[in-house]
Kinemage of the C-alpha trace (Angstrom):
@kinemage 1
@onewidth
@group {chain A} dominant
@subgroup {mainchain}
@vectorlist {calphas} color= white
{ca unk a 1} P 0.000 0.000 0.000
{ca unk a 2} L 1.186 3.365 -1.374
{ca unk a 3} L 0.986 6.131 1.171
{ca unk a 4} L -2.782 7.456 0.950
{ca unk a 5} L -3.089 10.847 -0.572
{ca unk a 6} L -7.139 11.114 0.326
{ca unk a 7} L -8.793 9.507 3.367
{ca unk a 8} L -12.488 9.117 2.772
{ca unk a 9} L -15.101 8.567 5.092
{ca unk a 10} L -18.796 6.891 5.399
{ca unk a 11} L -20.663 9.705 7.426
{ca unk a 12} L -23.740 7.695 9.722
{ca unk a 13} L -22.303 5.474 12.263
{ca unk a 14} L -18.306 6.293 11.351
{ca unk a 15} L -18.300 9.899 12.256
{ca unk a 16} L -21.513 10.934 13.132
{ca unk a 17} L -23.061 9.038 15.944
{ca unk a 18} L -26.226 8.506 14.334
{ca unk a 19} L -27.612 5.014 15.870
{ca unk a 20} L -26.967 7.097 19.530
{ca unk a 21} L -29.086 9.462 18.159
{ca unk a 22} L -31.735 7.675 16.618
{ca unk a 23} L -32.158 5.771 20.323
{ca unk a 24} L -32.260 8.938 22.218
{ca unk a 25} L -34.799 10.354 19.677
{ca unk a 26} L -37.372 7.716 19.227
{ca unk a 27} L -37.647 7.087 23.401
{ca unk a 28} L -38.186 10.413 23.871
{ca unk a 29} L -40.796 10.987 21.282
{ca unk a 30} L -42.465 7.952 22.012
{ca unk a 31} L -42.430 9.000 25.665
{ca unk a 32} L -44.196 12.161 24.525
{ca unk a 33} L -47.033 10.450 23.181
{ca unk a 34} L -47.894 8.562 26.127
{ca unk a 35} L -50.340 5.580 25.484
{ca unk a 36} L -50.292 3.450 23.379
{ca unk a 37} L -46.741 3.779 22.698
{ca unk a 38} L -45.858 2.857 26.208
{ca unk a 39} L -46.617 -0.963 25.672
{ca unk a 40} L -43.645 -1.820 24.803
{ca unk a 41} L -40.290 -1.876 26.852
{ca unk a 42} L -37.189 0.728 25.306
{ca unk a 43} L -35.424 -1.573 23.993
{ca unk a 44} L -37.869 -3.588 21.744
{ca unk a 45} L -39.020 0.276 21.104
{ca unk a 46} L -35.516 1.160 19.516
{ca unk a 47} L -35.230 -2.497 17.885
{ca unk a 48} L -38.687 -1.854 16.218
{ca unk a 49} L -37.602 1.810 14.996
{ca unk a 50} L -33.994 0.731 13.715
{ca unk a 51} L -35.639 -2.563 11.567
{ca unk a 52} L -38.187 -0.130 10.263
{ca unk a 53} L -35.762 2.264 9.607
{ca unk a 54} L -33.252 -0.190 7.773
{ca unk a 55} L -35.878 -1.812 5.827
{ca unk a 56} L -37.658 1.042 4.675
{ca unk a 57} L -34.062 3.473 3.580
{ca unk a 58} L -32.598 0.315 1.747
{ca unk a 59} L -36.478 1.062 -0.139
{ca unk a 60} L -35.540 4.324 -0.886
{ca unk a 61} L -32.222 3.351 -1.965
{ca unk a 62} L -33.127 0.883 -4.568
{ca unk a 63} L -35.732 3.310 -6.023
{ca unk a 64} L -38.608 2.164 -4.788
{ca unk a 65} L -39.573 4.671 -2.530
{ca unk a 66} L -39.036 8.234 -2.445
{ca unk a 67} L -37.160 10.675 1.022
{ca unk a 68} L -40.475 11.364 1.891
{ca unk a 69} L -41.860 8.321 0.928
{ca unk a 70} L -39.264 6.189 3.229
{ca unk a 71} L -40.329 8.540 6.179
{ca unk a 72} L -44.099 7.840 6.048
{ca unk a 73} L -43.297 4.251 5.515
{ca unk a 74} L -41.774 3.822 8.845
{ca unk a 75} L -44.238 6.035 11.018
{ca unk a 76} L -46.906 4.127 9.200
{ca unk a 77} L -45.789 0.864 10.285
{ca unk a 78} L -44.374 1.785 13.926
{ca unk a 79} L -47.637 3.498 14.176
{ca unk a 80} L -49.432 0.463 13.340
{ca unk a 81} L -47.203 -1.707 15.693
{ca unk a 82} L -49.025 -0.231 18.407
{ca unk a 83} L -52.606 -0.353 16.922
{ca unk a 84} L -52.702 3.397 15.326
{ca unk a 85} L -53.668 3.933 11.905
{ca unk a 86} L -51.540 7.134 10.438
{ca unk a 87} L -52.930 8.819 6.984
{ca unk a 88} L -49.838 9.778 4.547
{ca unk a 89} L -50.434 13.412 5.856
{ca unk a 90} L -50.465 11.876 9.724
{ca unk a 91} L -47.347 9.965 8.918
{ca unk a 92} L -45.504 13.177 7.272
{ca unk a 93} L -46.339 15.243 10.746
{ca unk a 94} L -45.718 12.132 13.271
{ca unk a 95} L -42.250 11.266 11.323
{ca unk a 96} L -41.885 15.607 11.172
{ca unk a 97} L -42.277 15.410 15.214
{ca unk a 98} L -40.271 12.404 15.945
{ca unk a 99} L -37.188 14.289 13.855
{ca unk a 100} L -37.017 17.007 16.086
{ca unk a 101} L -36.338 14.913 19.169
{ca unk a 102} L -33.442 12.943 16.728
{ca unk a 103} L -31.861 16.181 15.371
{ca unk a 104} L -31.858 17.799 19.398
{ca unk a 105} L -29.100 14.627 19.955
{ca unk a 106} L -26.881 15.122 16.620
{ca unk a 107} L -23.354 14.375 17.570
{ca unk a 108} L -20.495 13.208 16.328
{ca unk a 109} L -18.692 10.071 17.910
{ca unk a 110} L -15.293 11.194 20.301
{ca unk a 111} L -13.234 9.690 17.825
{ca unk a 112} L -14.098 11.270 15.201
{ca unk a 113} L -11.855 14.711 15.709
{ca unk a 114} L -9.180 13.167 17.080
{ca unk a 115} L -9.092 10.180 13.956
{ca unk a 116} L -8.688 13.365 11.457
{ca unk a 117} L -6.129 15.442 13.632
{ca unk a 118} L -3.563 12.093 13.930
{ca unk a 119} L -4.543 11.386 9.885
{ca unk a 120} L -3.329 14.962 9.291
{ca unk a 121} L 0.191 14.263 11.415
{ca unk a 122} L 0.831 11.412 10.228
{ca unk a 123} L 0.164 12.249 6.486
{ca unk a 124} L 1.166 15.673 5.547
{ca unk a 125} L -1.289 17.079 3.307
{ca unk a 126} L -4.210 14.533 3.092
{ca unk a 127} L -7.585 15.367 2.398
{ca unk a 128} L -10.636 14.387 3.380
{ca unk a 129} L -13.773 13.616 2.264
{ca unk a 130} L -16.924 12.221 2.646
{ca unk a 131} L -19.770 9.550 0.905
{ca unk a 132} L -22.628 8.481 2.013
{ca unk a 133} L -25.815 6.584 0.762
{ca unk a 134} L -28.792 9.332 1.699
{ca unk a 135} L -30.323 12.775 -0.007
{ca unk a 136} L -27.409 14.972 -0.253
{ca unk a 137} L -29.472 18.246 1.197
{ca unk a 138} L -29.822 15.893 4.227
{ca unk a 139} L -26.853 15.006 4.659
{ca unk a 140} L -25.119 18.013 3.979
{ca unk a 141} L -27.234 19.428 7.070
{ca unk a 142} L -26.195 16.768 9.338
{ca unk a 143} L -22.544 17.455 8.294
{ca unk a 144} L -22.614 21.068 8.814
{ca unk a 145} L -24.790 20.854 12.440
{ca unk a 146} L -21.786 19.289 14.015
{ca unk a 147} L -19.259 21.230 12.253
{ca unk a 148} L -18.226 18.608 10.241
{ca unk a 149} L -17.893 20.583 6.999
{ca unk a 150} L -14.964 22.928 8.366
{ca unk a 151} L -12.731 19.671 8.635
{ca unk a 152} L -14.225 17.871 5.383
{ca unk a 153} L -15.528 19.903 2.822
{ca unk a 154} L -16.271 17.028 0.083
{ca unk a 155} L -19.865 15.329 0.641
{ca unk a 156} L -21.099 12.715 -1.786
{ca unk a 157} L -24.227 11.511 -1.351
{ca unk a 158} L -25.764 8.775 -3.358
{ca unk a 159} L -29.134 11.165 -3.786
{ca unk a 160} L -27.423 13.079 -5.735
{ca unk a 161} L -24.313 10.242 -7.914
{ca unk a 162} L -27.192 8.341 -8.541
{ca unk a 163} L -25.616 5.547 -7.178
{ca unk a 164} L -25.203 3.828 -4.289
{ca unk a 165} L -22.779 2.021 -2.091
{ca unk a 166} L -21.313 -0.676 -2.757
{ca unk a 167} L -21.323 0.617 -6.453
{ca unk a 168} L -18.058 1.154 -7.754
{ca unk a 169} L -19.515 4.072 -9.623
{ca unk a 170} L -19.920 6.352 -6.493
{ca unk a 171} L -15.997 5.222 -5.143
{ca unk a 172} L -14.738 6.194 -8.558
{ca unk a 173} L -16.817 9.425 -8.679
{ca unk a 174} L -15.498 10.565 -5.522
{ca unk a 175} L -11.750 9.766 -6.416
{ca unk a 176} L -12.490 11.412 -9.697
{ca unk a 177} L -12.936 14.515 -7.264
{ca unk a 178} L -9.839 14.328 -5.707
{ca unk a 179} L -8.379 13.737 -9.015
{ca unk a 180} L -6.255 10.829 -7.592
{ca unk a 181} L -5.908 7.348 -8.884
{ca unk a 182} L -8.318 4.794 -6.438
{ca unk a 183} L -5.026 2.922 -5.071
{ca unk a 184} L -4.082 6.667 -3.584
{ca unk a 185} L -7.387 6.593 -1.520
{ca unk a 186} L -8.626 4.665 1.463
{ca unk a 187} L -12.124 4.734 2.018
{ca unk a 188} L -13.584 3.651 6.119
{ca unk a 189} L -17.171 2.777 6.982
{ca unk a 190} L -19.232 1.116 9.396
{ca unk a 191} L -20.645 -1.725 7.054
{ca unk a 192} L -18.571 -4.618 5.716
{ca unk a 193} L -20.025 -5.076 2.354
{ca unk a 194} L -21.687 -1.313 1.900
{ca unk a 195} L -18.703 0.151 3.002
{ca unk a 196} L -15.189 -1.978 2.812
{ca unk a 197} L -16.017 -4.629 0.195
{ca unk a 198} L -17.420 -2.080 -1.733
{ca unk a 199} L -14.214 0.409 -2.022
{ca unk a 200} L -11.900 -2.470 -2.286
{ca unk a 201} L -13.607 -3.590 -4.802
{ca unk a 202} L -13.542 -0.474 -6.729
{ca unk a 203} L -9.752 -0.288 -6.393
{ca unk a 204} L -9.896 1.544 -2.899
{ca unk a 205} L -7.924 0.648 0.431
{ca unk a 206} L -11.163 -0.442 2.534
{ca unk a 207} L -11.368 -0.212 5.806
{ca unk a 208} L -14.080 -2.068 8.352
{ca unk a 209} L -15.507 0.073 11.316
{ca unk a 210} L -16.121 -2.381 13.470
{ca unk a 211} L -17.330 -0.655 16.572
{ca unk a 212} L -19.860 -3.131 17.706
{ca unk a 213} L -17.601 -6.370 17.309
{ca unk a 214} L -20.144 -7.978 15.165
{ca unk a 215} L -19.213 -11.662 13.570
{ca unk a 216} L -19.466 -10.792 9.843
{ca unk a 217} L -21.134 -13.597 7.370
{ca unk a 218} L -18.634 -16.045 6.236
{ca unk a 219} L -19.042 -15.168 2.693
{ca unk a 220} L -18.370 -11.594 3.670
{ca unk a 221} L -15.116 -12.222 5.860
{ca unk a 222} L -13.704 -14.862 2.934
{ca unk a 223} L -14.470 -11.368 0.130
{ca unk a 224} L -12.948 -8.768 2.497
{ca unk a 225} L -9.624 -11.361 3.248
{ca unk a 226} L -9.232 -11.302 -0.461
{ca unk a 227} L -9.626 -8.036 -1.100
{ca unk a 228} L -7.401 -6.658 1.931
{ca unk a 229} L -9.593 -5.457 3.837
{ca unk a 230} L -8.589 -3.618 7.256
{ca unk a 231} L -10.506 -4.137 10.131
{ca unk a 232} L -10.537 -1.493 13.392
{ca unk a 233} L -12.801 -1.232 16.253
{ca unk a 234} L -12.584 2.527 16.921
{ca unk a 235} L -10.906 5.763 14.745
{ca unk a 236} L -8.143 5.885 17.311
{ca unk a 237} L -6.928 2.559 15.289
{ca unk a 238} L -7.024 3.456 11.827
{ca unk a 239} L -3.631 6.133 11.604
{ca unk a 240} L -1.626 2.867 13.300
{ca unk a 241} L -3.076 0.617 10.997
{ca unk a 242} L -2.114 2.834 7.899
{ca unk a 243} L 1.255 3.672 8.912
{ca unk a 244} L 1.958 -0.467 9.455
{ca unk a 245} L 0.675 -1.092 5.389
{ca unk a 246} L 2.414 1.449 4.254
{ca unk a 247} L 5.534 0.994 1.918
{ca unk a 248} L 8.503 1.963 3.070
């Protein structure tokens, strides 16, 4: 491995602590709205929110539902979880409520900061940048709420590529950018095959996020060995783990 001349990031769950927030925001929504929301205990609440929430973006993502669309979708079915009925207009305002309560915890995880200051010491002059599968406008607000967009200027989102990850397509674009050659760019992300497979496979150094520890499917793990995939468990790791690939 060459010495990286562009570190690129996924943005939910890599630098921006977005499963934190989504917890914090659906309990205290739901808590707002008192009965019958109170059935259930907080964690089957959040497991409930996060399956709706994966099942109904990965919609979006393939085209099948719009950003709006997505949003209904999953108020309309956590709604209906609990025996409430929610018009398209009802979801739009229940989904519009619940969002406030998620955007009042937008963070970004501890190691995020500190990840890009080492980068930046240990690599003279590499840039950052940023892609993510989601609306761009979105995004872009998320990234500029927690001051993200002062340390990484470059967002692309798959809203706006037309592609998502793992498409080669949207690696490419974004190295096209940078006007650097994939092999000069390392992409890191919280999802095995979204994220790592995905850049490797598009020429990329890809790293694995792996903050939760998970076991990854044995098809995945054989495809990520192959490819050289790295694997850390925090952003503290990653600088260490570069400087040991890189040639001398």
């Amino acid at each position: 491995m060459t010495t990286p001349s562009v570190v690129l990031f996924d943005l939910d769950d890599t630098l921006f602590a977005h499963r934190a927030a989504v917890e914090r925001g659906i309990l205290r929504f739901t808590a707002s709205l008192g009965e019958p929301y109170g059935a259930l205990e907080a964690a089957e609440l959040v497991v409930l929110w996060r399956d709706l929430e994966e099942e109904h973006y990965h919609e979006y993502l393939a085209g099948r539902l719009d950003f709006e669309g997505q949003r209904q979708a999953r108020a309309r079915d956590f709604a209906a979880r609990h025996g409430v009925t929610l018009s398209a207009e009802e979801a739009s305002a229940w989904f519009a409520s619940y969002f406030e309560h998620y955007v009042a915890a937008w963070t970004l995880h501890d190691d995020a900061l500190p990840c890009l200051d080492a980068l930046q010491a240990a690599i003279p002059g590499v840039r950052f940048g940023l892609i993510t599968n989601g609306d761009l406008a979105f995004q872009r607000r998320k990234v500029e709420s927690v001051g993200l967009d002062r340390r990484i200027p470059v967002l692309v989102a798959s809203g706006e590529v037309g592609v998502a990850k793992p498409d080669a397509a949207i690696f490419q674009h974004a190295c096209t950018l940078f006007d650097v050659p994939p092999a000069e760019a390392v992409y890191v992300g919280d999802r095995l095959r979204t994220d790592a497979i995905g850049a490797a496979a598009a020429g990329l150094t890809g790293v694995w996020l792996n903050r939760l520890d998970a076991a990854p499917a044995p098809d995945d793990a054989a495809e990520a060995d192959a490819l050289g995939v790295l694997r850390i468990r925090g952003l503290d790791e990653l600088t260490g783990v570069l400087a040991g690939r890189l040639t001398p």
